[in-house]
KOLLUMTOR-126277 format. One record per atom (N, C-alpha, C): residue in three letters; z, x, y. Coordinates in steps of 0.001 Angstrom, whole numbers, plus 500000, padded with zeros to 6 digits. Layout:
<pts>
ALAZXY
...
</pts>
This chain:
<pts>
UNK493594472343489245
UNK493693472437490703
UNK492478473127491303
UNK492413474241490604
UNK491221474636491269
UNK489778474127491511
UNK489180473193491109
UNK488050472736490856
UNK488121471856492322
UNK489014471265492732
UNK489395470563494047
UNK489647471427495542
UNK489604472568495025
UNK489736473677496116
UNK488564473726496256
UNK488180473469497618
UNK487101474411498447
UNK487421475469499807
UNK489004475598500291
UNK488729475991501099
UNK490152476681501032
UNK490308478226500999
UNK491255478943500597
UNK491712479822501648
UNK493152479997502316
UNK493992480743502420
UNK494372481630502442
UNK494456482968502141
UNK495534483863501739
UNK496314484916503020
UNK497360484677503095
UNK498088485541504444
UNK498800487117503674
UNK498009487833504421
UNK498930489180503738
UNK498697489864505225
UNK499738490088505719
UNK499819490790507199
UNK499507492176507116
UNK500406492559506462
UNK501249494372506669
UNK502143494174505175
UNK502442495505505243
UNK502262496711505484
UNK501452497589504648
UNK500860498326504273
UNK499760499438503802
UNK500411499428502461
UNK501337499398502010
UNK501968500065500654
UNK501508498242499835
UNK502549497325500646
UNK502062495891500198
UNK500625495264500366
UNK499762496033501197
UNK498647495278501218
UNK497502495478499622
UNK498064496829499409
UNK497174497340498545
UNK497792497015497039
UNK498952496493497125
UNK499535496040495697
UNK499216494182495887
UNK498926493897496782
UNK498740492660496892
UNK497070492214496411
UNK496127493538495971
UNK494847493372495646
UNK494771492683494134
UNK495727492970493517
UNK495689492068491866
UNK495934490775492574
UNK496769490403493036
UNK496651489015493296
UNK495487488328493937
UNK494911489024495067
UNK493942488274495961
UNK492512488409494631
UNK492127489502493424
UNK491519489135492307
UNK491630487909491741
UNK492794487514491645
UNK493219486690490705
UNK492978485469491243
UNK493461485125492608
UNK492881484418493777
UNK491249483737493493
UNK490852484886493458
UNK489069484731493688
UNK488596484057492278
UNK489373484839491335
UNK489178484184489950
UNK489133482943489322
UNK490191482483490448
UNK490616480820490068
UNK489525479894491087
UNK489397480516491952
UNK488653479442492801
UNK487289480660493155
UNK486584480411491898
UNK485392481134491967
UNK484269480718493433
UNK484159479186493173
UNK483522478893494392
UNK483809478479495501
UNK484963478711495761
UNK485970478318496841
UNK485551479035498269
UNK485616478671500050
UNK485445479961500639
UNK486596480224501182
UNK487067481805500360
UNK488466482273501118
UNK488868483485502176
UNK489585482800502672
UNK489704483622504046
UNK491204484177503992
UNK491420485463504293
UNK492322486067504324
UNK492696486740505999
UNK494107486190506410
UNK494971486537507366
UNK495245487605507548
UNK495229488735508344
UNK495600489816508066
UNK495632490872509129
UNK495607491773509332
UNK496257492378510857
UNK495157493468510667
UNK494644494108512138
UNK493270494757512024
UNK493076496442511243
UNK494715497466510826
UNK494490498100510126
UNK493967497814508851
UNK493869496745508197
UNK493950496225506730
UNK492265495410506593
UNK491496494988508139
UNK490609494356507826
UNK489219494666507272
UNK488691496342507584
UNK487470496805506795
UNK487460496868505024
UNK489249497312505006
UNK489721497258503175
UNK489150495957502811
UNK489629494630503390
UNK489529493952502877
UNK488390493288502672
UNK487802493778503704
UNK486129493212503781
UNK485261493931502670
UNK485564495154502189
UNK484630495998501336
UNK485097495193499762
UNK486212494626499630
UNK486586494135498487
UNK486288493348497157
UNK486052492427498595
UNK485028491183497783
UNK485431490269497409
UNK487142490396497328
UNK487915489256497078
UNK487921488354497991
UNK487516488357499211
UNK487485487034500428
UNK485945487043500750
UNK485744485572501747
UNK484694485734502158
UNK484555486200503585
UNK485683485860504512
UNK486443485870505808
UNK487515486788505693
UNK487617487821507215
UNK488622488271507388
UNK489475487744508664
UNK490144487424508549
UNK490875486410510388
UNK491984487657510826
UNK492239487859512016
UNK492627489077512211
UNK494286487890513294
UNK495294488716512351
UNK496314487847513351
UNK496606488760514257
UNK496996488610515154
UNK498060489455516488
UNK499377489527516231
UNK499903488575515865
UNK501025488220515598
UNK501584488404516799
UNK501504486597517570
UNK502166486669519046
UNK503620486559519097
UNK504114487269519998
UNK505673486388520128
UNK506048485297520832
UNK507044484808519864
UNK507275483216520174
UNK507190482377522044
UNK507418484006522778
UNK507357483214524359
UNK505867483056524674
UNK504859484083523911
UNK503337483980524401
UNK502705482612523722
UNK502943481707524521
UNK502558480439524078
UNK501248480480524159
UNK500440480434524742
UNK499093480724524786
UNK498355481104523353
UNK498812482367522951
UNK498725482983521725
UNK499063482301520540
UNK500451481980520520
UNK500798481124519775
UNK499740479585519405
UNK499269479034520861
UNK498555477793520359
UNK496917478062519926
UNK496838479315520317
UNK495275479442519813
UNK495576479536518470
UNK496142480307517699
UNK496331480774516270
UNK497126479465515585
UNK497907478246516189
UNK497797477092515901
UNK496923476514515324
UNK495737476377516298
UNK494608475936516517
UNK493763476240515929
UNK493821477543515316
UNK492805478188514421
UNK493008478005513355
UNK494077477886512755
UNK494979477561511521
UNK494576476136510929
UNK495041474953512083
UNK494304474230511754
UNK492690473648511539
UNK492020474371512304
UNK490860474258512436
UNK489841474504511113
UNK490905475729510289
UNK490107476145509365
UNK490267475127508400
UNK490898473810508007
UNK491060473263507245
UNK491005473097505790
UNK491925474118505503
UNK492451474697504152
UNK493274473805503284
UNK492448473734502532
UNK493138473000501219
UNK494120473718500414
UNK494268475197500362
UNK495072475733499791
UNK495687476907500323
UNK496608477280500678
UNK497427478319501214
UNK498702479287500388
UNK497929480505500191
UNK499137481586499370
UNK499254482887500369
UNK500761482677500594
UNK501297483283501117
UNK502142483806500633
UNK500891485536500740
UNK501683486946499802
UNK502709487275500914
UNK502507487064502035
UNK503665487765503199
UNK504887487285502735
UNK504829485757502453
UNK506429485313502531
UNK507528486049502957
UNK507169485997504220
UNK508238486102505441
UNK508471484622506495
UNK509736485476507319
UNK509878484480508108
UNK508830483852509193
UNK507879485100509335
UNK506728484583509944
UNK505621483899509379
UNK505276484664507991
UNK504345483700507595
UNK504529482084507183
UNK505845482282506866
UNK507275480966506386
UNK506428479478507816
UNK506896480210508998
UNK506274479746510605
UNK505216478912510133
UNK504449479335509963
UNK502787479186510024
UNK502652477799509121
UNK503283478055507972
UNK503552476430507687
UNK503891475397508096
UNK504959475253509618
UNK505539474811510375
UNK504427473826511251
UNK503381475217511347
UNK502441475238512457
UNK501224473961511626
UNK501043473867510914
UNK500222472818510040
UNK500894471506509446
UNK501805471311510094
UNK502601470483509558
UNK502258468867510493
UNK501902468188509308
UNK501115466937509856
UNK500189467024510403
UNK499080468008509816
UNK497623468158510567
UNK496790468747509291
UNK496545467634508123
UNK495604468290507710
UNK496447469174506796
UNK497616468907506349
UNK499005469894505535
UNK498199470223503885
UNK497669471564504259
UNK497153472035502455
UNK498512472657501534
UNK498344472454500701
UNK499086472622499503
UNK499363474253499860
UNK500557474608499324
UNK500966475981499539
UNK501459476578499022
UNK501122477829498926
UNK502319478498497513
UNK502954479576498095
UNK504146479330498719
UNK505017480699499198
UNK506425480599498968
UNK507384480483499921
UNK508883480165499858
UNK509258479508500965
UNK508309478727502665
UNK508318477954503085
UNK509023476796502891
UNK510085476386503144
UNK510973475014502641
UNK509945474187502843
UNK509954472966501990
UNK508898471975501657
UNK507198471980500820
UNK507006473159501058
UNK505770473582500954
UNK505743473237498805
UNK504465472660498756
UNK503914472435497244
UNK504106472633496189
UNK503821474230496440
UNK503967475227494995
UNK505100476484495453
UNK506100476164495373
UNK507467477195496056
UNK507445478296494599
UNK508022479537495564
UNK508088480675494454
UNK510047480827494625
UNK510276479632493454
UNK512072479585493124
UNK512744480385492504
UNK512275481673492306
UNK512620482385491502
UNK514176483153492272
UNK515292482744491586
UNK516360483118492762
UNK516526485083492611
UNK515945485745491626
UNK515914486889491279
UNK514786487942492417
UNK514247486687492849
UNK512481487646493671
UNK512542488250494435
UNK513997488434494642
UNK514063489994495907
UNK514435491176495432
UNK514809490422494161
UNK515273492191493384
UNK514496492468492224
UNK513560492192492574
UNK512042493010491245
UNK511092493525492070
UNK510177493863491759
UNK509108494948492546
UNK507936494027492656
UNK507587494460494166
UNK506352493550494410
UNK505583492899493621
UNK504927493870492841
UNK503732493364491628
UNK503820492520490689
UNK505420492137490377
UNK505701491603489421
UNK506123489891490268
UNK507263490283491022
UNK507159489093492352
UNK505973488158492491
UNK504771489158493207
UNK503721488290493844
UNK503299487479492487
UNK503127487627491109
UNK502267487578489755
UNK503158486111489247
UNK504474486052489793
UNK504964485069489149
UNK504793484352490433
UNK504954484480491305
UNK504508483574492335
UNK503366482948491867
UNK502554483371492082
UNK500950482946491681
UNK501249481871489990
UNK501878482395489097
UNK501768482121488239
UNK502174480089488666
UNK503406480144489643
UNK504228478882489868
UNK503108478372490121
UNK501817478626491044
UNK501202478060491261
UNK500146477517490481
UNK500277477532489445
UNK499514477807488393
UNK497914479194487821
UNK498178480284488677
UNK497368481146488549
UNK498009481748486992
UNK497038482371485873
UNK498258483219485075
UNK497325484775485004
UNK497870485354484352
UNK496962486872484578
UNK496695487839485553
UNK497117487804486374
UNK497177488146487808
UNK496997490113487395
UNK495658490333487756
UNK495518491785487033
UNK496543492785488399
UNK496515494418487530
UNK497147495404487877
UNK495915495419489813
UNK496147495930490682
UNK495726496166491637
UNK494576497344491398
UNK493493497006491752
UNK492289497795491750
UNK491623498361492971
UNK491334499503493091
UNK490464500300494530
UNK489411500808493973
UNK488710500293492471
UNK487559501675492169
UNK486155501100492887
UNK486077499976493178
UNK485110499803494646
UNK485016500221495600
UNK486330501048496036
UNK485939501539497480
UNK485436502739497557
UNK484796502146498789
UNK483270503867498749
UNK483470504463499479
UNK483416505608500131
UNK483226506341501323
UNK483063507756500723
UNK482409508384502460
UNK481532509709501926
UNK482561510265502314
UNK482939511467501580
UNK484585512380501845
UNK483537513785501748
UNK482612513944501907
UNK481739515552501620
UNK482238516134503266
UNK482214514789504133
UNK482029515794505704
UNK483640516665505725
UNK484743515936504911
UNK486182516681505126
UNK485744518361504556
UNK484580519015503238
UNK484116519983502869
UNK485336520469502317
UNK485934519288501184
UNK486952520495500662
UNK486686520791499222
UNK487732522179499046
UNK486817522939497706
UNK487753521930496433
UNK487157522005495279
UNK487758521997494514
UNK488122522513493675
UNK489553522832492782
UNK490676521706492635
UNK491407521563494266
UNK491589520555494355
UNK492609520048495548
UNK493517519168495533
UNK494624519428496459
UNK496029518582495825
UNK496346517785497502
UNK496405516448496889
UNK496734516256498718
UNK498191515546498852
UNK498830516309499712
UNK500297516396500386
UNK500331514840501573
UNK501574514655501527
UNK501618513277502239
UNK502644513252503205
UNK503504514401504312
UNK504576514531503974
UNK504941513723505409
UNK504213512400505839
UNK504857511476506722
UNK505594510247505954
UNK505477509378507294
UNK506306507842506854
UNK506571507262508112
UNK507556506084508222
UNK507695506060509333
UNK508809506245510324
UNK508452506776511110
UNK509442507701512464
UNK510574507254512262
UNK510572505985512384
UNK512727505190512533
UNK513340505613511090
UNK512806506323510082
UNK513213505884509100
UNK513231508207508124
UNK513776508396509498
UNK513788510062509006
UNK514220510283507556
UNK515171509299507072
UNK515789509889505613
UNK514674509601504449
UNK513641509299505027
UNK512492508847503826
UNK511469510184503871
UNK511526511284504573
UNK510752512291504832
UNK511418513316504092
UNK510371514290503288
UNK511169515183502790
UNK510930516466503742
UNK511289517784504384
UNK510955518537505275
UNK509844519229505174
UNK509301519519506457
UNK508380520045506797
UNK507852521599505951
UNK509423521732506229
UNK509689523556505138
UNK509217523179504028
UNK509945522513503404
UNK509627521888501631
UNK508082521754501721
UNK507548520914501960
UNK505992520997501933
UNK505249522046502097
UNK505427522831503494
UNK505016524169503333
UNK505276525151502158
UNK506395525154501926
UNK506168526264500654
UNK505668525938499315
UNK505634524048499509
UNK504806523782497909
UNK503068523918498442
UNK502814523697499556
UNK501534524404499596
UNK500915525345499557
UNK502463526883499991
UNK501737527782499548
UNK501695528221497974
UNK502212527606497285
UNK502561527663495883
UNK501276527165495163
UNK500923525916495442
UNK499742525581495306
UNK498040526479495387
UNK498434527040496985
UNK497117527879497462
UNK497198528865496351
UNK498247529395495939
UNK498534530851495209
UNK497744530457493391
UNK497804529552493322
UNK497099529207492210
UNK495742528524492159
UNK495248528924493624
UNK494023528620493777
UNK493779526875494119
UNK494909526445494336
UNK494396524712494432
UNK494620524641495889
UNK493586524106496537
UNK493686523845497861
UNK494529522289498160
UNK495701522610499210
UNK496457521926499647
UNK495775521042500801
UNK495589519760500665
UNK495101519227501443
UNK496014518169502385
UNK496100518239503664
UNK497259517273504525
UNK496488516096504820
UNK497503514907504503
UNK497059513494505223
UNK497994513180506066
UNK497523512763507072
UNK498532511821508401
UNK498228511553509474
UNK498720510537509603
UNK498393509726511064
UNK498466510963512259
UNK497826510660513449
UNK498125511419514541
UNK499997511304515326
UNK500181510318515149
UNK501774510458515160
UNK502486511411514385
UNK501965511769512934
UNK502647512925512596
UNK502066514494512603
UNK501223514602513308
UNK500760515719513826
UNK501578517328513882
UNK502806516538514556
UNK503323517885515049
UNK504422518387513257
UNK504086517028512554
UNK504552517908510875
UNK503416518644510211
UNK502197518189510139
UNK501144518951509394
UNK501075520051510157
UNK500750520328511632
UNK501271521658511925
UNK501951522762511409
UNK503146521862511840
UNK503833522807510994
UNK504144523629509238
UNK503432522587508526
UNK502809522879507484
UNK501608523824507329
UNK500686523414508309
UNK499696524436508493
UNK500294525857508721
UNK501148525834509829
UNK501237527192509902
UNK502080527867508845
UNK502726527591507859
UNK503224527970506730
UNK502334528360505779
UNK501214527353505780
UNK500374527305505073
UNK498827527791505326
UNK498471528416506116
UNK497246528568506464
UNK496234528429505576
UNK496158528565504518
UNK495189527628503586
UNK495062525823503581
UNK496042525637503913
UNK495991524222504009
UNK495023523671505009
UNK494203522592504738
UNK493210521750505160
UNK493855520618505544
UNK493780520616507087
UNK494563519905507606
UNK493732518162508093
UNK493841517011507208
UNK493323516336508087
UNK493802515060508535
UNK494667515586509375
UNK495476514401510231
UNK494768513626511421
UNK495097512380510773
UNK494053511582511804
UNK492421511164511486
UNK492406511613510419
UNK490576511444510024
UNK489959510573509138
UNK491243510118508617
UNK491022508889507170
UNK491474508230507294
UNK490057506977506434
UNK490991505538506587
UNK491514505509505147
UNK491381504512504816
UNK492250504067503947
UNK491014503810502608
UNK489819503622502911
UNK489092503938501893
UNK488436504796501543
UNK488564506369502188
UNK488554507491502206
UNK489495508155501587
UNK490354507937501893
UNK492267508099501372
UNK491996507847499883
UNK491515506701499140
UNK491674506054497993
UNK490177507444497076
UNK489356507181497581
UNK488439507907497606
UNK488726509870497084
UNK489225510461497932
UNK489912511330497859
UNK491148511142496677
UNK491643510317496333
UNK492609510658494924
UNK492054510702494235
UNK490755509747494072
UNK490283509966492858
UNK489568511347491797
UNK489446512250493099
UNK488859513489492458
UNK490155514855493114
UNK491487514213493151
UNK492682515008493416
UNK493158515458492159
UNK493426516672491940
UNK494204517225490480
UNK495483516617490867
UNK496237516471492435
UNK497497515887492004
UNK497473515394493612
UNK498870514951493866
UNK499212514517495330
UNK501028513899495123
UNK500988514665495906
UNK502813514593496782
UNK503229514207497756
UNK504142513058498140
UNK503925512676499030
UNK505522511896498933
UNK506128511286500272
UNK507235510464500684
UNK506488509169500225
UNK507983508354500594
UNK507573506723499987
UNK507017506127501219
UNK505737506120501335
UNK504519505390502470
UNK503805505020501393
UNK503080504502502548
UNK501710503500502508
UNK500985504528501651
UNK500024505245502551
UNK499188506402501686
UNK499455506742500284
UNK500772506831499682
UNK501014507218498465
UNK501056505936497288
UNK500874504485497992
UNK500781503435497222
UNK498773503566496764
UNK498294504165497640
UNK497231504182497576
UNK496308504876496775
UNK497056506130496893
UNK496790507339496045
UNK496915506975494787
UNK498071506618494262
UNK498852505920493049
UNK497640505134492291
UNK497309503928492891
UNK496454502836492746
UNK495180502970492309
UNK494512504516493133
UNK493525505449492529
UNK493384506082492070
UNK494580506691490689
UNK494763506912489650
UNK494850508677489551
UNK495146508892491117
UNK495572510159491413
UNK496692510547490564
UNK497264511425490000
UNK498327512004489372
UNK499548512193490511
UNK500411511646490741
UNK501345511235492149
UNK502334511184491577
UNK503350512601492664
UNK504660512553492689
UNK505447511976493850
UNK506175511258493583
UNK506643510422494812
UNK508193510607495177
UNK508643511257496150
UNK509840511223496725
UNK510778510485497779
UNK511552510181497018
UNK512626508785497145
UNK513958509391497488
UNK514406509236498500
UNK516112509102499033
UNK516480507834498944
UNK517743507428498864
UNK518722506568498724
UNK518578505348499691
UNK517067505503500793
UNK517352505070501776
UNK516339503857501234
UNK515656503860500294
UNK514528502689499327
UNK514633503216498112
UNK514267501496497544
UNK514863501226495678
UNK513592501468495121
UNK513546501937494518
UNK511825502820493980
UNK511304501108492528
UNK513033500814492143
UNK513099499428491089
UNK512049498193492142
UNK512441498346493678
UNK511714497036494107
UNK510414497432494758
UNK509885498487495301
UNK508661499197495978
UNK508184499947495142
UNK508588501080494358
UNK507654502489493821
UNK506215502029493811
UNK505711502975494037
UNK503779503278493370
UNK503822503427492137
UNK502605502583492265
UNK502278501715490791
UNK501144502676490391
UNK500858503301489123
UNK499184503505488611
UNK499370504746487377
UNK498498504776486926
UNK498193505214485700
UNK499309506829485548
UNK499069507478486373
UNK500576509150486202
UNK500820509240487446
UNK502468508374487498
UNK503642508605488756
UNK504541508907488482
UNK505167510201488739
UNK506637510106488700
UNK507445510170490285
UNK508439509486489399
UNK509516509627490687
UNK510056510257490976
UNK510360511152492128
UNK512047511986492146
UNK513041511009493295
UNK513982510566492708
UNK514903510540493741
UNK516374511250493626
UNK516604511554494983
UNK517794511912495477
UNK519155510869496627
UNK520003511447496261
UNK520487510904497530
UNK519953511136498781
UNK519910512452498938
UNK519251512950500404
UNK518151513669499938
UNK516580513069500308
UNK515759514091500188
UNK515375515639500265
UNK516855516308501439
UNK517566517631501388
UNK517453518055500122
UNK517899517700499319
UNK518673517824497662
UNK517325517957496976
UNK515927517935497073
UNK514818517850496431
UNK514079519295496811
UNK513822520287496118
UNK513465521701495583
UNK512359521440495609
UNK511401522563495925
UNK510076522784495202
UNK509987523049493910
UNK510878523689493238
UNK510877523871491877
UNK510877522507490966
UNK511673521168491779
UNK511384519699491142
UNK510077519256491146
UNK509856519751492405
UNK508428518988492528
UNK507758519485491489
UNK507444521006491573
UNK506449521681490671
UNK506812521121489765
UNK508005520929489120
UNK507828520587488028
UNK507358519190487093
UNK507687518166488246
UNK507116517038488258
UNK505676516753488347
UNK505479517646488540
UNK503654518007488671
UNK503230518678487461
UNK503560519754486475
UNK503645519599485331
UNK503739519121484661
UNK504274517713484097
UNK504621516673483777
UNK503210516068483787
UNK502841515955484692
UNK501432515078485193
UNK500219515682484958
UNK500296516889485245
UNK498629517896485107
UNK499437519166484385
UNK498591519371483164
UNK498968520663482474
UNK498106521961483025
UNK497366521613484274
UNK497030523074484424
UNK498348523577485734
UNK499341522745486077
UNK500358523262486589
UNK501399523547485719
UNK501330523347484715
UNK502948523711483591
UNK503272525210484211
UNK502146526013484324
UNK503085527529484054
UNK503657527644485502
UNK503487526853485928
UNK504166527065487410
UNK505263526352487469
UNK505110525346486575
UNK506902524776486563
UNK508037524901485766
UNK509076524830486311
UNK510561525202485452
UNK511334524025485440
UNK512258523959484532
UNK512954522653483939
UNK513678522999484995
UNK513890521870486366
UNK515077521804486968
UNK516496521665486851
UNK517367522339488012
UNK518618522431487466
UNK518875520935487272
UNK519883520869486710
UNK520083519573486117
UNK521203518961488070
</pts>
């Protein structure tokens, strides 16, 4: 198939945790259709990542209109078809990207590999909502005939992290997510006192988060006054950048911590009842999990100790949790 491809596809919208586990595939992508030119769909937080990558040649930036903004709707029609793609993989497989097939239909219809009814190369797997992304997208690809589909890679991404001036060892804390979804946050308190636990052993606690969560690193800060607060200042290849020379990082189940993970940061990741760590967790070389029912129920003494586990220059700081 591939040798007949010249003109490639790939839709990955959102979200930050999936975009960055979706990088083994878009490799694998590039692999098969070495000389192919591929263009990847994708929404404008996700488009400098993807451009530094190397896996596409094009980044197309969707809006993602709603169905009454017709206007919107027929330009991105129009563009869709215009690009005249012989091959289409669609990592989103959603109901929207599902659409978009709709939208090419009898114009130029390229072969497709998603879960779109009708579409070429369908991913039938009746199990694919209950396994974890990485493994999902890999057999997808595979239906399509891709095989090998490597682990997700960030050690390309560059950025200068000297202007943040932090000392080292440093541990960076994660302790947002998103707003509608409070039971995925572990508290503000909890973080603060594993940072000052941290400072006390000399490792500087470092904060990541959006300016929406502002008024939590605050409050961490002020618990923490050693803590290096930098909310709002990193992208996402800065972020990746920064794990790589992190002794550890703690963090809720977000985006940022798929990232960290991926860059082979030593990452403890905290999970409530409210997400299946079996179909999402962070993927990469030393993760552990904690979950609870209620992230309430999660101690600094777990954490520490889960961080022991991972880096032995924290053991003497950790204790076998109560059971």
């Amino acid at each position: 198939m591939s040798n007949k491809i010249s003109r490639v596809l790939i839709i990955k919208l959102s979200a930050l945790g999936d975009v960055v586990q979706a990088l083994g595939p878009m490799a694998a992508i590039r692999r098969h259709h070495p000389d192919a030119q591929i263009t990847v769909l994708t929404t404008a937080p996700y488009a400098p990542l993807l451009e530094m990558s190397g896996y596409v040649d094009d980044v197309w930036l969707d809006a993602r209109p709603k169905w009454y903004e017709f206007a919107k709707c027929k330009a991105l029609r129009d563009r869709l078809r215009g690009g005249r793609f012989d091959m289409v993989y669609d990592l989103q497989t959603s109901n929207r990207s599902s659409l978009y097939f709709r939208l090419l239909h009898g114009y130029n219809e390229p072969m497709w590999s998603g879960i779109a009814r009708g579409c070429s190369h369908p991913h039938k797997d009746i199990n694919r909502d209950v396994v974890h992304t990485i493994e999902r997208q890999a057999d997808q690809l595979y239906c399509a005939g891709i095989t090998g589909t490597p682990f997700p890679d960030l050690s390309w991404a560059q950025a200068d992290t000297s202007r943040f001036g932090l000392s080292a060892p440093y541990a960076l804390l994660v302790p947002g997510g998103a707003p509608h979804r409070p039971g995925k946050r572990w508290s503000a308190s909890g973080y603060g006192a594993l940072a000052q636990q941290l400072a006390e052993q000399n490792i500087q606690p470092v904060l990541l988060g959006t300016d929406a969560e502002k008024d939590i690193l605050d409050e961490i800060t002020t618990a923490c006054p050693e803590a290096k607060n930098l909310c709002g200042m990193t992208d996402i290849a800065e972020i990746a950048v920064l794990g790589r020379d992190a002794i550890a990082t703690v963090g809720n189940d977000t985006g940022p911590m798929h990232v960290l993970a991926i860059s082979g940061a030593p990452s403890v990741v905290l999970y409530s009842y409210e997400s299946d760590p079996v179909l999402c967790a962070q993927r990469g070389p030393a993760v552990k999990i904690i979950r609870r029912k209620s992230l309430s129920e999660v101690s600094v003494d777990d954490v520490l100790y889960a961080l022991g586990l991972l880096v032995p220059e924290l053991t003497s700081a950790a204790e076998t949790p109560a059971a």
